[in-house]
PyMOL Python script that loads the backbone (N, CA, C, O; Angstrom):
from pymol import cmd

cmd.read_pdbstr("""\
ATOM      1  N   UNK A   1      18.033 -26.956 -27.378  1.00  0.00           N
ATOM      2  CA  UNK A   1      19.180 -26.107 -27.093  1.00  0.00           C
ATOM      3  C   UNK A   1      19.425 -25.951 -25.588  1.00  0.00           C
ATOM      4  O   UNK A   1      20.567 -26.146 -25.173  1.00  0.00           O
ATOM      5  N   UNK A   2      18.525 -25.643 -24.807  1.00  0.00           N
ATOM      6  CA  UNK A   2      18.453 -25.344 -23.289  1.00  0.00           C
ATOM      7  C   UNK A   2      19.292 -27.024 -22.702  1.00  0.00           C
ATOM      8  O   UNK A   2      20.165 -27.255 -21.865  1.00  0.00           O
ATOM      9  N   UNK A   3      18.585 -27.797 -23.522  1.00  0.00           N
ATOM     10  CA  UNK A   3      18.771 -29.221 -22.837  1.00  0.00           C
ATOM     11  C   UNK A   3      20.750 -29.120 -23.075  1.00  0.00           C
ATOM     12  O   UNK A   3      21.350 -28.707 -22.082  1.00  0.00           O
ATOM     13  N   UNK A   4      21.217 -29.317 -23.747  1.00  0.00           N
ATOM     14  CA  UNK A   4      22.579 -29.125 -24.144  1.00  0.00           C
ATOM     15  C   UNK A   4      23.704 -28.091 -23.276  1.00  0.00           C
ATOM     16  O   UNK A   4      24.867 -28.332 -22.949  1.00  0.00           O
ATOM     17  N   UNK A   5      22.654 -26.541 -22.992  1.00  0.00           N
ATOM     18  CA  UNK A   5      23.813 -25.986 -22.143  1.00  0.00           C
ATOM     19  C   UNK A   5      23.623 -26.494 -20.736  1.00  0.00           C
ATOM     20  O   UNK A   5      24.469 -26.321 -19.859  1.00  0.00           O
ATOM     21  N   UNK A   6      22.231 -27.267 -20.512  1.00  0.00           N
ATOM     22  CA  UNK A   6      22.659 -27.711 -18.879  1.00  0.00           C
ATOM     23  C   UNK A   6      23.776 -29.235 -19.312  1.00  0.00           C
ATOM     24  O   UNK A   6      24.687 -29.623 -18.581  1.00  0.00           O
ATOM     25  N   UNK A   7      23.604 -29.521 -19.907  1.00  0.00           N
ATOM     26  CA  UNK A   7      24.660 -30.736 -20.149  1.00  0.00           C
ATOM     27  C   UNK A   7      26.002 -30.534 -20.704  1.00  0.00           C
ATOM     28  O   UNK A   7      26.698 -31.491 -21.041  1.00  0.00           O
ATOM     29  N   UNK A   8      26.350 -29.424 -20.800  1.00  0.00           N
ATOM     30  CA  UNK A   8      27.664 -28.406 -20.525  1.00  0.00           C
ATOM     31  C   UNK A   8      28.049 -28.053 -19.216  1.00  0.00           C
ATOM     32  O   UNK A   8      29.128 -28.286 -18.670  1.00  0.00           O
ATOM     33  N   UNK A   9      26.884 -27.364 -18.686  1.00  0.00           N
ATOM     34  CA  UNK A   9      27.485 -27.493 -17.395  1.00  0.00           C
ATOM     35  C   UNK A   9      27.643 -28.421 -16.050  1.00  0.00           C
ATOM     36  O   UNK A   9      28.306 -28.205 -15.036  1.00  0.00           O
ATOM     37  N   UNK A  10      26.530 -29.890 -16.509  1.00  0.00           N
ATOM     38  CA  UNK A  10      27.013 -30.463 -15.716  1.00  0.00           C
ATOM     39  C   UNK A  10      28.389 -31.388 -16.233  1.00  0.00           C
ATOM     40  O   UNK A  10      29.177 -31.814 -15.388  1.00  0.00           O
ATOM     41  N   UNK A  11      28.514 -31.551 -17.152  1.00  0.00           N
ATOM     42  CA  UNK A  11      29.764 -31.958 -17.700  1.00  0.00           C
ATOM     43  C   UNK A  11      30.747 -30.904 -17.233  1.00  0.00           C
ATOM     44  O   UNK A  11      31.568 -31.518 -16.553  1.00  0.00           O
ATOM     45  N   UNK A  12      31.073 -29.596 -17.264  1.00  0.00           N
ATOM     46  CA  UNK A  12      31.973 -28.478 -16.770  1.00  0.00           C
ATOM     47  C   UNK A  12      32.120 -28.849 -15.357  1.00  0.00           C
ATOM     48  O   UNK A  12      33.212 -29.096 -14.844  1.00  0.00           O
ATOM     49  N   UNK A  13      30.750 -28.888 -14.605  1.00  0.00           N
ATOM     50  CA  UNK A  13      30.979 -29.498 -12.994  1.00  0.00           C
ATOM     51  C   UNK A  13      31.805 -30.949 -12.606  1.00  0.00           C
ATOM     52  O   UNK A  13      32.568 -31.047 -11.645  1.00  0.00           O
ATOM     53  N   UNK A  14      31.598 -31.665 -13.229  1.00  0.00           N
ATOM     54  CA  UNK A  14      31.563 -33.121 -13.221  1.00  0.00           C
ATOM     55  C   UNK A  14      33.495 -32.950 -13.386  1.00  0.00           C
ATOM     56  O   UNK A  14      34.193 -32.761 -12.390  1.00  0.00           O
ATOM     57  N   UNK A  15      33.980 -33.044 -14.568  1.00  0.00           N
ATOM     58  CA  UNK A  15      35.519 -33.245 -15.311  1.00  0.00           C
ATOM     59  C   UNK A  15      36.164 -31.669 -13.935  1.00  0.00           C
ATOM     60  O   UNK A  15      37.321 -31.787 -13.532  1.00  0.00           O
ATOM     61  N   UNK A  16      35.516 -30.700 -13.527  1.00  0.00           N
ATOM     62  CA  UNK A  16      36.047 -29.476 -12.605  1.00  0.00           C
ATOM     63  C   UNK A  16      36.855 -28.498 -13.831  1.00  0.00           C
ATOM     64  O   UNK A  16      38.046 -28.189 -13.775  1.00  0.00           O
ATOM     65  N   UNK A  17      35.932 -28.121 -14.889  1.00  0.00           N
ATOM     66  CA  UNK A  17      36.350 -27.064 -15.773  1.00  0.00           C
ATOM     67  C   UNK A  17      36.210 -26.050 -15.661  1.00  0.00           C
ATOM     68  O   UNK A  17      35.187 -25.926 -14.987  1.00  0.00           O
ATOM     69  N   UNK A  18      36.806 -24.620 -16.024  1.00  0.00           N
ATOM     70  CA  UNK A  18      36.369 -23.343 -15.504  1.00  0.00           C
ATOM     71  C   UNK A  18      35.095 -23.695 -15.683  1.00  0.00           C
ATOM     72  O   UNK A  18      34.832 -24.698 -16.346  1.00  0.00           O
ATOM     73  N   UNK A  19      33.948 -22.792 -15.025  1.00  0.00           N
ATOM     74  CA  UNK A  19      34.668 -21.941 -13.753  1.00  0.00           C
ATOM     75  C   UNK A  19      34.609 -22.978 -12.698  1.00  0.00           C
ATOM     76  O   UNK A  19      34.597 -22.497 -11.565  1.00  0.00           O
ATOM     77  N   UNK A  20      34.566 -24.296 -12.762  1.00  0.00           N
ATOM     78  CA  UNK A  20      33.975 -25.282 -11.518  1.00  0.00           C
ATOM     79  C   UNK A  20      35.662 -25.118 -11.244  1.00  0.00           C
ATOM     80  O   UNK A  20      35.928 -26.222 -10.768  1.00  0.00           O
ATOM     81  N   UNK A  21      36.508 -24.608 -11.270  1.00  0.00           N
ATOM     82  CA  UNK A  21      37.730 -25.395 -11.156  1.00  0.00           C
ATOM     83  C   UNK A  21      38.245 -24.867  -9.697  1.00  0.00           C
ATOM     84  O   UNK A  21      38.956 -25.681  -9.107  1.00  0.00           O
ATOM     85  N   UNK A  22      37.962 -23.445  -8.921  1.00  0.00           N
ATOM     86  CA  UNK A  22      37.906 -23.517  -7.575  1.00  0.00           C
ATOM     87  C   UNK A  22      37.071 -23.815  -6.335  1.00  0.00           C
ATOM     88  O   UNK A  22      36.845 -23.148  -5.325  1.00  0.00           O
ATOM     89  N   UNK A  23      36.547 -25.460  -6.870  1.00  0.00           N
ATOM     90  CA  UNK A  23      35.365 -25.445  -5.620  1.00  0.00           C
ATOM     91  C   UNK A  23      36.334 -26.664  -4.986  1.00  0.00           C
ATOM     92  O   UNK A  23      37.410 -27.187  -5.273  1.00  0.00           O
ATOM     93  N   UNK A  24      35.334 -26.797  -3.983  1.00  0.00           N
ATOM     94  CA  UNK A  24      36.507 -27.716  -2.934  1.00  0.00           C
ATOM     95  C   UNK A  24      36.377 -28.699  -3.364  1.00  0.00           C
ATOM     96  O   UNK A  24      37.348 -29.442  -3.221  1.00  0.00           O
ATOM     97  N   UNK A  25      35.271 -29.221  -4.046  1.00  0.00           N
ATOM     98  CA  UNK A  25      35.764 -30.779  -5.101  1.00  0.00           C
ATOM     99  C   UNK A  25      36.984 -30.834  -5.690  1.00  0.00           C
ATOM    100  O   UNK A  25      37.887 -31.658  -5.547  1.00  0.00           O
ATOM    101  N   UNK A  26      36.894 -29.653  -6.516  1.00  0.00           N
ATOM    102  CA  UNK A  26      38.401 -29.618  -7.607  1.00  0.00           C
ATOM    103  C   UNK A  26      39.669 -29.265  -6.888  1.00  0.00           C
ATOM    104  O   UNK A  26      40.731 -29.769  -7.254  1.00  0.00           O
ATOM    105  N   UNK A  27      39.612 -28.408  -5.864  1.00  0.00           N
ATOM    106  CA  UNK A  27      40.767 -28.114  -5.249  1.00  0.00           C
ATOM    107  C   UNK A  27      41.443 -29.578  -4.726  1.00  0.00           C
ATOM    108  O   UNK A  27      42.600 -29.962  -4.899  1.00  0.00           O
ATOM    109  N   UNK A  28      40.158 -30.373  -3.917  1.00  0.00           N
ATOM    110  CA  UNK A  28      40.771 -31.531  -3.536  1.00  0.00           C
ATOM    111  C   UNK A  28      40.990 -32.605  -4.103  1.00  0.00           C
ATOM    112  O   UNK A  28      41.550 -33.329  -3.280  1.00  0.00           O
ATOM    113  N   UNK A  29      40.879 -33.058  -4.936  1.00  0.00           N
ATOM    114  CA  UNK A  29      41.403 -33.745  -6.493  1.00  0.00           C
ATOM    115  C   UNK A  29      42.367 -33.231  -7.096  1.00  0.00           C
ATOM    116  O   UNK A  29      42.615 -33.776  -8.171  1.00  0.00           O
ATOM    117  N   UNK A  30      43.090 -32.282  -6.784  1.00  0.00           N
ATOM    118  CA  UNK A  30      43.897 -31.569  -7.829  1.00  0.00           C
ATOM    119  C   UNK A  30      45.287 -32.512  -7.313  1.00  0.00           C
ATOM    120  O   UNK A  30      45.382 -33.409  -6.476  1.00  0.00           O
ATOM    121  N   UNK A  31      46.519 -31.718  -8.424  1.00  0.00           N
ATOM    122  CA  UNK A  31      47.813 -32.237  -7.957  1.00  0.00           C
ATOM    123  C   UNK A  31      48.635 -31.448  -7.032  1.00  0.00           C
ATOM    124  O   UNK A  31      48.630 -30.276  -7.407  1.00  0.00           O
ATOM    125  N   UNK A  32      49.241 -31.597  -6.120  1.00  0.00           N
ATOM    126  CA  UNK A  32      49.986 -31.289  -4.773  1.00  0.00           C
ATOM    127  C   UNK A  32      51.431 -30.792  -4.914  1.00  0.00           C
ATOM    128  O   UNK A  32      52.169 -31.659  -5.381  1.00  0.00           O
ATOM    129  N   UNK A  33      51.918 -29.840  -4.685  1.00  0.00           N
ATOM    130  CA  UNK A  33      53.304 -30.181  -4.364  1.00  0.00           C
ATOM    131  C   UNK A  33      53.465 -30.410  -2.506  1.00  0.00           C
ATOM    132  O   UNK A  33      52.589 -29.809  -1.884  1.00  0.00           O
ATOM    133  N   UNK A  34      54.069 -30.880  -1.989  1.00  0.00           N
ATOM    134  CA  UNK A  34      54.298 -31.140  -0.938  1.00  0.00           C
ATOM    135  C   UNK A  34      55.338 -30.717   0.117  1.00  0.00           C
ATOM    136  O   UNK A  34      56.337 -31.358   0.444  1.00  0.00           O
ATOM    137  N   UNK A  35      54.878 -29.374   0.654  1.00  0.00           N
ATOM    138  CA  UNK A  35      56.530 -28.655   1.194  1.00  0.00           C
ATOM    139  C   UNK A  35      56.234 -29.046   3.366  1.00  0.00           C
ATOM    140  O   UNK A  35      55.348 -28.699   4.148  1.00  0.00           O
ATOM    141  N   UNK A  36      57.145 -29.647   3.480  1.00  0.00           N
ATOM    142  CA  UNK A  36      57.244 -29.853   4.916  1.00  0.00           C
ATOM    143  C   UNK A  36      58.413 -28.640   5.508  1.00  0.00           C
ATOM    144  O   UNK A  36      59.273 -28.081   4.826  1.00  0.00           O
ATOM    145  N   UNK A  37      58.096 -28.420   7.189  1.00  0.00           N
ATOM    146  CA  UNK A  37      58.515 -27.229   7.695  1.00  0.00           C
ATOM    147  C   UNK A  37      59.333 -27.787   8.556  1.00  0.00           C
ATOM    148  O   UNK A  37      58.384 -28.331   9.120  1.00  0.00           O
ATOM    149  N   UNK A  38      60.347 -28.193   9.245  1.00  0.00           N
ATOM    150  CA  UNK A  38      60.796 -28.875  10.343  1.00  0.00           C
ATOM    151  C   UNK A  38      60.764 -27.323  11.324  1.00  0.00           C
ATOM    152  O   UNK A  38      60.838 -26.217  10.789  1.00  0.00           O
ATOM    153  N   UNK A  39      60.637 -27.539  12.858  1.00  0.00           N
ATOM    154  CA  UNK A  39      60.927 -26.668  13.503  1.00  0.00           C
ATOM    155  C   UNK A  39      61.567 -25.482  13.545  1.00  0.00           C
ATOM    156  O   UNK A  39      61.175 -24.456  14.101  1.00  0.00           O
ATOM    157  N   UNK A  40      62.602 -25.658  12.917  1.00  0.00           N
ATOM    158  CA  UNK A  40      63.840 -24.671  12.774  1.00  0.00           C
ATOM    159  C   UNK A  40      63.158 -23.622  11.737  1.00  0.00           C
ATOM    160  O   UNK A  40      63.795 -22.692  11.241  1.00  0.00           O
ATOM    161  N   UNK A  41      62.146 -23.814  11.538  1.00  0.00           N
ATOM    162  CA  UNK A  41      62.344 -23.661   9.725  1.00  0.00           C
ATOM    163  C   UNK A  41      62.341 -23.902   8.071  1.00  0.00           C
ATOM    164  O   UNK A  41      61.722 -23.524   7.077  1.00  0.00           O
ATOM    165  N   UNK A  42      63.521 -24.840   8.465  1.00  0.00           N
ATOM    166  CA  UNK A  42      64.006 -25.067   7.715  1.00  0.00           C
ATOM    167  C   UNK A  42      62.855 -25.507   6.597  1.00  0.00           C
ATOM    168  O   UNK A  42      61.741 -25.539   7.122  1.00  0.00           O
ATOM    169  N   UNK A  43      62.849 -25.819   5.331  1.00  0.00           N
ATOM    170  CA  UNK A  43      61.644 -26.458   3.810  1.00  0.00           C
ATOM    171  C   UNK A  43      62.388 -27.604   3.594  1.00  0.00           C
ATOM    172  O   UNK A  43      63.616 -27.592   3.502  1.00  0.00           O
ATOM    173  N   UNK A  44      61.368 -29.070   3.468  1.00  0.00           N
ATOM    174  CA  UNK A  44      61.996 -29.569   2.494  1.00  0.00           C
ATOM    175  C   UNK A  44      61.073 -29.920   1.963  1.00  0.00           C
ATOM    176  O   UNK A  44      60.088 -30.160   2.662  1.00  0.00           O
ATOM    177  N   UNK A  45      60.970 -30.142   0.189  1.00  0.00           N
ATOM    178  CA  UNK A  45      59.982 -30.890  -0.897  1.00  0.00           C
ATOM    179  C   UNK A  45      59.779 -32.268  -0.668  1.00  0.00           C
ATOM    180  O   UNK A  45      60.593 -33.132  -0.996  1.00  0.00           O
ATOM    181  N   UNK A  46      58.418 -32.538   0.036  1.00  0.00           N
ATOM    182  CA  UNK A  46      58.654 -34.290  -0.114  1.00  0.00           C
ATOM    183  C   UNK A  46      58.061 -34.880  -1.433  1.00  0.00           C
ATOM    184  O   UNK A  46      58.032 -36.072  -1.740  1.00  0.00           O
ATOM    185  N   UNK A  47      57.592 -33.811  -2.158  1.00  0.00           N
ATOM    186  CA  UNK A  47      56.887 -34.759  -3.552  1.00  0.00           C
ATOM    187  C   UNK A  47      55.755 -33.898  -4.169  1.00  0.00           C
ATOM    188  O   UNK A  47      55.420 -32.820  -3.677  1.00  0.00           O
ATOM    189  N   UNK A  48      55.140 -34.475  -5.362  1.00  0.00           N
ATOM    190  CA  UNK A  48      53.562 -34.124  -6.004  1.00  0.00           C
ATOM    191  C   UNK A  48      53.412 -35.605  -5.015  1.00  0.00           C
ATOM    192  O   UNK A  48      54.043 -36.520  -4.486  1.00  0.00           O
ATOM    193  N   UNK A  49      51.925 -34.969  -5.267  1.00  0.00           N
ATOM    194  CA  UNK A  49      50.838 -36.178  -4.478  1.00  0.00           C
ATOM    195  C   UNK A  49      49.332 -35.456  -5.535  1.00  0.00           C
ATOM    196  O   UNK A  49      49.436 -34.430  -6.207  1.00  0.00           O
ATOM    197  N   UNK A  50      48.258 -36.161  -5.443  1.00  0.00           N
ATOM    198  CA  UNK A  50      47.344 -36.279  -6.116  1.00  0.00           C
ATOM    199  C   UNK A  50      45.815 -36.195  -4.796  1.00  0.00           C
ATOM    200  O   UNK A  50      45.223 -37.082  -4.181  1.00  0.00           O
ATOM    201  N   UNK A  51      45.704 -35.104  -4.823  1.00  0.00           N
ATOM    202  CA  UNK A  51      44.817 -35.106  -3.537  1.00  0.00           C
ATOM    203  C   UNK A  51      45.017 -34.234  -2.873  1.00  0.00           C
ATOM    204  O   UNK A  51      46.225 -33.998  -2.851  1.00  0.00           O
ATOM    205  N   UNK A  52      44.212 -33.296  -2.019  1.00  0.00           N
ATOM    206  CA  UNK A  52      44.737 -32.497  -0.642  1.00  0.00           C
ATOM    207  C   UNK A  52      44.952 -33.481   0.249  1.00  0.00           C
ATOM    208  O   UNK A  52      46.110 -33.459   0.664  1.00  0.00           O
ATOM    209  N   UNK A  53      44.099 -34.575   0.830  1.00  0.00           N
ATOM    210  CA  UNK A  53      44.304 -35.233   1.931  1.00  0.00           C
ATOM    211  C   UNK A  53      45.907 -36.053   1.881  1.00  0.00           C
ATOM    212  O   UNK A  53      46.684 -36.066   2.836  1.00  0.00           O
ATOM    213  N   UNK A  54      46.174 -36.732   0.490  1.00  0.00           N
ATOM    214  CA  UNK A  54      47.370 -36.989   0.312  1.00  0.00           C
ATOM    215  C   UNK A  54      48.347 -36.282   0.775  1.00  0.00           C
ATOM    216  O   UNK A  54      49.422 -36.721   1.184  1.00  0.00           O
ATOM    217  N   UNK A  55      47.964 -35.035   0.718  1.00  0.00           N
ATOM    218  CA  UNK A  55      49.072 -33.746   0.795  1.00  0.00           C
ATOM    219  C   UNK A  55      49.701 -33.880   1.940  1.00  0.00           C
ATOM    220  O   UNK A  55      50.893 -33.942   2.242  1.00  0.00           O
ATOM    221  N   UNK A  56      47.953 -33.942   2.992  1.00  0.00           N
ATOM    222  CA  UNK A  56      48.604 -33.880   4.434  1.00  0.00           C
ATOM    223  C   UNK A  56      49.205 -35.394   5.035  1.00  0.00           C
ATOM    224  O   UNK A  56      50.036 -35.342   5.942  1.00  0.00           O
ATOM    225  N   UNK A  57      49.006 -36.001   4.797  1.00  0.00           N
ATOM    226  CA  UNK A  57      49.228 -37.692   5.130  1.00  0.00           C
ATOM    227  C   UNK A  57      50.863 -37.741   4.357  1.00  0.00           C
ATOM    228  O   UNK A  57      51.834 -38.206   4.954  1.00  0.00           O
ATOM    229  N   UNK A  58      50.909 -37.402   3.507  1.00  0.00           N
ATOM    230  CA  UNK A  58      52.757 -37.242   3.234  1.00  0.00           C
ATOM    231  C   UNK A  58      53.538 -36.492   4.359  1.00  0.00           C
ATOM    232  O   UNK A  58      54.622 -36.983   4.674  1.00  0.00           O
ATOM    233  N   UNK A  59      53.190 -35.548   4.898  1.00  0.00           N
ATOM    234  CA  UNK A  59      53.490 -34.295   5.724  1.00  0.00           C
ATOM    235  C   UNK A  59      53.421 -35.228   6.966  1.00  0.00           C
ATOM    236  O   UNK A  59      54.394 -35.486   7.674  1.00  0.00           O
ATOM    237  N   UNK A  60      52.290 -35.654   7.132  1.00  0.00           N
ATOM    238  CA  UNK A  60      52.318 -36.447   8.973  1.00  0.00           C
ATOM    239  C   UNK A  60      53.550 -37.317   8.605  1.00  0.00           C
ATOM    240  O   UNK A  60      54.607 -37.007   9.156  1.00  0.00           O
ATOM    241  N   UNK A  61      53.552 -38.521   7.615  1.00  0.00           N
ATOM    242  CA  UNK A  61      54.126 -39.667   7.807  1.00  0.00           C
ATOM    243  C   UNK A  61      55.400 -39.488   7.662  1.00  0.00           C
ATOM    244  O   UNK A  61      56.091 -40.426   8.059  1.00  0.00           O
ATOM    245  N   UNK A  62      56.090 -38.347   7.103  1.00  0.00           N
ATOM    246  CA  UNK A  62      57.247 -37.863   6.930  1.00  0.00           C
ATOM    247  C   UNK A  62      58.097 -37.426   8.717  1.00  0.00           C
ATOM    248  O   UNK A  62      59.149 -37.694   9.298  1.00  0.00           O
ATOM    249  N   UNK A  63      57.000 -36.733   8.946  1.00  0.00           N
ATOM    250  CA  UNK A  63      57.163 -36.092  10.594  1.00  0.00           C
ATOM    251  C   UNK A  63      57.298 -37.443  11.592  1.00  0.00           C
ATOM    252  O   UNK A  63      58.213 -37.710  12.370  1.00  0.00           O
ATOM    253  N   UNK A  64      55.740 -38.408  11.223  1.00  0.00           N
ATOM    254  CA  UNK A  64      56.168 -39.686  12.372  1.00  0.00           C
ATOM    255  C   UNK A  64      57.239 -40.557  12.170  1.00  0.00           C
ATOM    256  O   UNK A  64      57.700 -41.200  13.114  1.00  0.00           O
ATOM    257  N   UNK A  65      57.749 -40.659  10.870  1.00  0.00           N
ATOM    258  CA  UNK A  65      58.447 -41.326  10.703  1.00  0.00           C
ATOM    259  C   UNK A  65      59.752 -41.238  10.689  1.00  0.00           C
ATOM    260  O   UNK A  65      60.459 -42.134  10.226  1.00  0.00           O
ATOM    261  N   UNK A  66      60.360 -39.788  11.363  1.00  0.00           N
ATOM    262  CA  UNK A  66      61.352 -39.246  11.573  1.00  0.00           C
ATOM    263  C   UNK A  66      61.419 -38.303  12.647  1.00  0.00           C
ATOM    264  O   UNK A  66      62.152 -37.314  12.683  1.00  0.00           O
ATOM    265  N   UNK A  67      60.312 -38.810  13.832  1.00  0.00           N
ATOM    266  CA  UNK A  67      60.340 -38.451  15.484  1.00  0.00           C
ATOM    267  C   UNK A  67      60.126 -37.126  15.259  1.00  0.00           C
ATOM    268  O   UNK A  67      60.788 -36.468  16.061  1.00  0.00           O
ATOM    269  N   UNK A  68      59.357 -36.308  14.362  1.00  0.00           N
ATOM    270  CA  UNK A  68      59.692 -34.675  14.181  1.00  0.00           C
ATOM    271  C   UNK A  68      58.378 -34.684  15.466  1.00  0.00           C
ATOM    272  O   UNK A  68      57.540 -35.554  15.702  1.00  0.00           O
ATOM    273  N   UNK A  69      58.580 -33.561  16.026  1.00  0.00           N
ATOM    274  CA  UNK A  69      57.052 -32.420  16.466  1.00  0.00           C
ATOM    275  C   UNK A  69      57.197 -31.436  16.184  1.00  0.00           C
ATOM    276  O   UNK A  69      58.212 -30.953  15.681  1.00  0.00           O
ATOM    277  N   UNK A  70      55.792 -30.698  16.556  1.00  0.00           N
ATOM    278  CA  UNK A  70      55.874 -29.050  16.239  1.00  0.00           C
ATOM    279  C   UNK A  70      56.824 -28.786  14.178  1.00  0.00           C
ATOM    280  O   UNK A  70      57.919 -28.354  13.819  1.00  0.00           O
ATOM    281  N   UNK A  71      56.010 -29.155  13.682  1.00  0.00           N
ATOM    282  CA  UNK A  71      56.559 -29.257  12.653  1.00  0.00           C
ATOM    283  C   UNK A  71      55.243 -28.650  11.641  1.00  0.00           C
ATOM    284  O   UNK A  71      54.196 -28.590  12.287  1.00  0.00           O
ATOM    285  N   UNK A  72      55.149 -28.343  10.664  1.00  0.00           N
ATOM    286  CA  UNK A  72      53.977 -27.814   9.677  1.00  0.00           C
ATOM    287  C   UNK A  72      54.009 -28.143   8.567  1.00  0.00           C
ATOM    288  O   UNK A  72      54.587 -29.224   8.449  1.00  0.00           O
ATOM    289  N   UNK A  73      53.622 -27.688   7.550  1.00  0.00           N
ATOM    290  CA  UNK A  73      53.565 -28.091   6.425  1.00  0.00           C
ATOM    291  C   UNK A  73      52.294 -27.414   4.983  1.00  0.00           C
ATOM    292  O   UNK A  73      51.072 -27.355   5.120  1.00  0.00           O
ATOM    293  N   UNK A  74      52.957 -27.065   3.927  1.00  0.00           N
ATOM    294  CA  UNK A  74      51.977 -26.402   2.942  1.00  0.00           C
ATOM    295  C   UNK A  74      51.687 -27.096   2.119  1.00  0.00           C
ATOM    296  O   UNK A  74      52.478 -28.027   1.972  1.00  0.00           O
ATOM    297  N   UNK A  75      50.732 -27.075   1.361  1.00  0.00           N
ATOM    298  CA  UNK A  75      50.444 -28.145  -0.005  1.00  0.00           C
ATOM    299  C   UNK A  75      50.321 -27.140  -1.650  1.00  0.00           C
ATOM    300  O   UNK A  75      49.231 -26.986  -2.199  1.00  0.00           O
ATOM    301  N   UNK A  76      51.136 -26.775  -2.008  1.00  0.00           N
ATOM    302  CA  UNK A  76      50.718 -25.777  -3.409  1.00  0.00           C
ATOM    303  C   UNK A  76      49.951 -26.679  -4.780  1.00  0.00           C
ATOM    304  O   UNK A  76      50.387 -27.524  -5.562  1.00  0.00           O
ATOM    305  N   UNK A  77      48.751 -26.088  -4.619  1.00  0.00           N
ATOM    306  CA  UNK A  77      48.219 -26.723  -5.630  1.00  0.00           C
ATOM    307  C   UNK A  77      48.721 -25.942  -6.894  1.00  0.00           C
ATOM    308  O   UNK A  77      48.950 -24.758  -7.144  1.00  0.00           O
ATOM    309  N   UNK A  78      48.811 -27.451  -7.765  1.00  0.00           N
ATOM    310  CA  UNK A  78      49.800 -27.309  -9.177  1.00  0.00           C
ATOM    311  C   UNK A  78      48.600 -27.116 -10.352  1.00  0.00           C
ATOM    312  O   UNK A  78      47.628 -27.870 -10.396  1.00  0.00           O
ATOM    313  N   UNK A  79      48.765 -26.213 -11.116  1.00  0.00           N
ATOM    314  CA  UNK A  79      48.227 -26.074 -12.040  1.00  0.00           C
ATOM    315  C   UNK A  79      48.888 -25.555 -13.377  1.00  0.00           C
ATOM    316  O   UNK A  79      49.922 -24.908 -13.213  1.00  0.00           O
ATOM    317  N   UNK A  80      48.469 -25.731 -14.631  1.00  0.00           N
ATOM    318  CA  UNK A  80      49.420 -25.716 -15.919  1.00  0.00           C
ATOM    319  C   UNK A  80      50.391 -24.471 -16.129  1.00  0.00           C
ATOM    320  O   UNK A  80      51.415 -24.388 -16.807  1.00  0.00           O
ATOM    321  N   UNK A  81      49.601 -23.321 -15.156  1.00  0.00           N
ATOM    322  CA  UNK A  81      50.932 -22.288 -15.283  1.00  0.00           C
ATOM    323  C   UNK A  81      51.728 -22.117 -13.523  1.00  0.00           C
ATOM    324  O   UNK A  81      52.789 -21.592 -13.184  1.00  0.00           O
ATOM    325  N   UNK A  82      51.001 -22.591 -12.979  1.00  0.00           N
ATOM    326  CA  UNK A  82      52.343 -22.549 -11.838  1.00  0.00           C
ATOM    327  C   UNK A  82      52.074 -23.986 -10.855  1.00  0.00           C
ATOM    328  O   UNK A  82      51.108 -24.746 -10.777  1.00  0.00           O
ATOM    329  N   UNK A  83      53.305 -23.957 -10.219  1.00  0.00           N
ATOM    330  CA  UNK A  83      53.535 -25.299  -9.159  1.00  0.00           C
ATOM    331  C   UNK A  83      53.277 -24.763  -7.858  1.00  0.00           C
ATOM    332  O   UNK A  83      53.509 -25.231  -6.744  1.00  0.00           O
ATOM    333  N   UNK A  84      52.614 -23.412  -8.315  1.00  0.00           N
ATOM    334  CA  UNK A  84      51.729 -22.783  -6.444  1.00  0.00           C
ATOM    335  C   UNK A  84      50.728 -22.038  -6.394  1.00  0.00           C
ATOM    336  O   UNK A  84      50.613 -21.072  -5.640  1.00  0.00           O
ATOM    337  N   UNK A  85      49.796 -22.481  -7.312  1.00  0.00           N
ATOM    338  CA  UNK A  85      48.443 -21.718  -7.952  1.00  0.00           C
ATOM    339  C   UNK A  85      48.045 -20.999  -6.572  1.00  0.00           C
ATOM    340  O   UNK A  85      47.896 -19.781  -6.469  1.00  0.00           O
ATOM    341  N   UNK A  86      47.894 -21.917  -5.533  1.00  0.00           N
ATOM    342  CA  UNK A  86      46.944 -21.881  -4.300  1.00  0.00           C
ATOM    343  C   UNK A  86      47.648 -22.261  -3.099  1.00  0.00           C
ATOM    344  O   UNK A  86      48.034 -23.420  -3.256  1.00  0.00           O
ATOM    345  N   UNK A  87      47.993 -21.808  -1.961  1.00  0.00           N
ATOM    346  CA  UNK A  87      48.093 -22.507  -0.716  1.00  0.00           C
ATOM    347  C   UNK A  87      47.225 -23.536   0.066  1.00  0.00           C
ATOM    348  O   UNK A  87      46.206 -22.877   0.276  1.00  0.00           O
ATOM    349  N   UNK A  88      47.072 -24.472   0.491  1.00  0.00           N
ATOM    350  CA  UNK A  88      46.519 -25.383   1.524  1.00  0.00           C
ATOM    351  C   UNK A  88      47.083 -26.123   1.896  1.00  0.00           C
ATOM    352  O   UNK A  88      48.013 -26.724   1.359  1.00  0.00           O
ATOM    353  N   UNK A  89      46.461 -26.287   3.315  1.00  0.00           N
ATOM    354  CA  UNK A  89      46.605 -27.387   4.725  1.00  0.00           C
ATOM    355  C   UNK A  89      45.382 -28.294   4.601  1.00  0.00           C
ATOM    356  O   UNK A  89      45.182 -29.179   5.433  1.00  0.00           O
TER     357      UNK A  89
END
""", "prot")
cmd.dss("prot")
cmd.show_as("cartoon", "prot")
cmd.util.cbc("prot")
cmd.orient("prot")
C-alpha cells in the first residue's frame, strides 16, 4: 500500500497534478497567453504559446522585429477556468 501512494505522488509530480500544479516546473510548461505593452501603453495579444520562456521570446521578437524599445510585456498563464490564472515575466 505505502509503495502505491509514493507512486501517486510521483506520478502527481511528474504529469504537474494538484497540488504539484504551482511549482515552477508546471508554471513553466504551462500554456501562455501573450499580452505585449508598446510604450504608450497601449496592449496588444500576440498569441497562446506553450512555455513561459516562449512567452517571453514572442514579446522580444515582436518588439525587435518592429524597432519597439522600452516596451514590456505579461504572460497569463491559462488554465481550464481562466485565460489569467497567474501573471508572469
Amino acid at each position: 500500500m505505502p509503495v502505491l501512494f509514493i507512486a501517486l505522488l510521483v506520478a502527481a509530480y511528474f504529469f504537474s497534478w494538484w497540488p504539484f500544479d504551482d511549482t515552477e516546473r508546471a508554471i513553466n510548461n504551462s500554456d501562455f497567453n501573450v499580452y505585449f505593452y508598446y510604450p504608450n501603453e497601449k496592449e496588444k495579444f500576440l498569441g497562446q504559446v506553450n512555455g513561459l520562456p516562449a512567452c517571453g521570446s514572442t514579446a522580444s521578437n515582436h518588439a525587435s522585429s518592429n524597432n519597439i524599445s522600452n516596451w514590456s510585456y505579461i504572460c497569463c498563464r491559462i488554465d481550464g477556468e481562466s485565460s489569467c490564472k497567474s501573471k508572469h515575466r
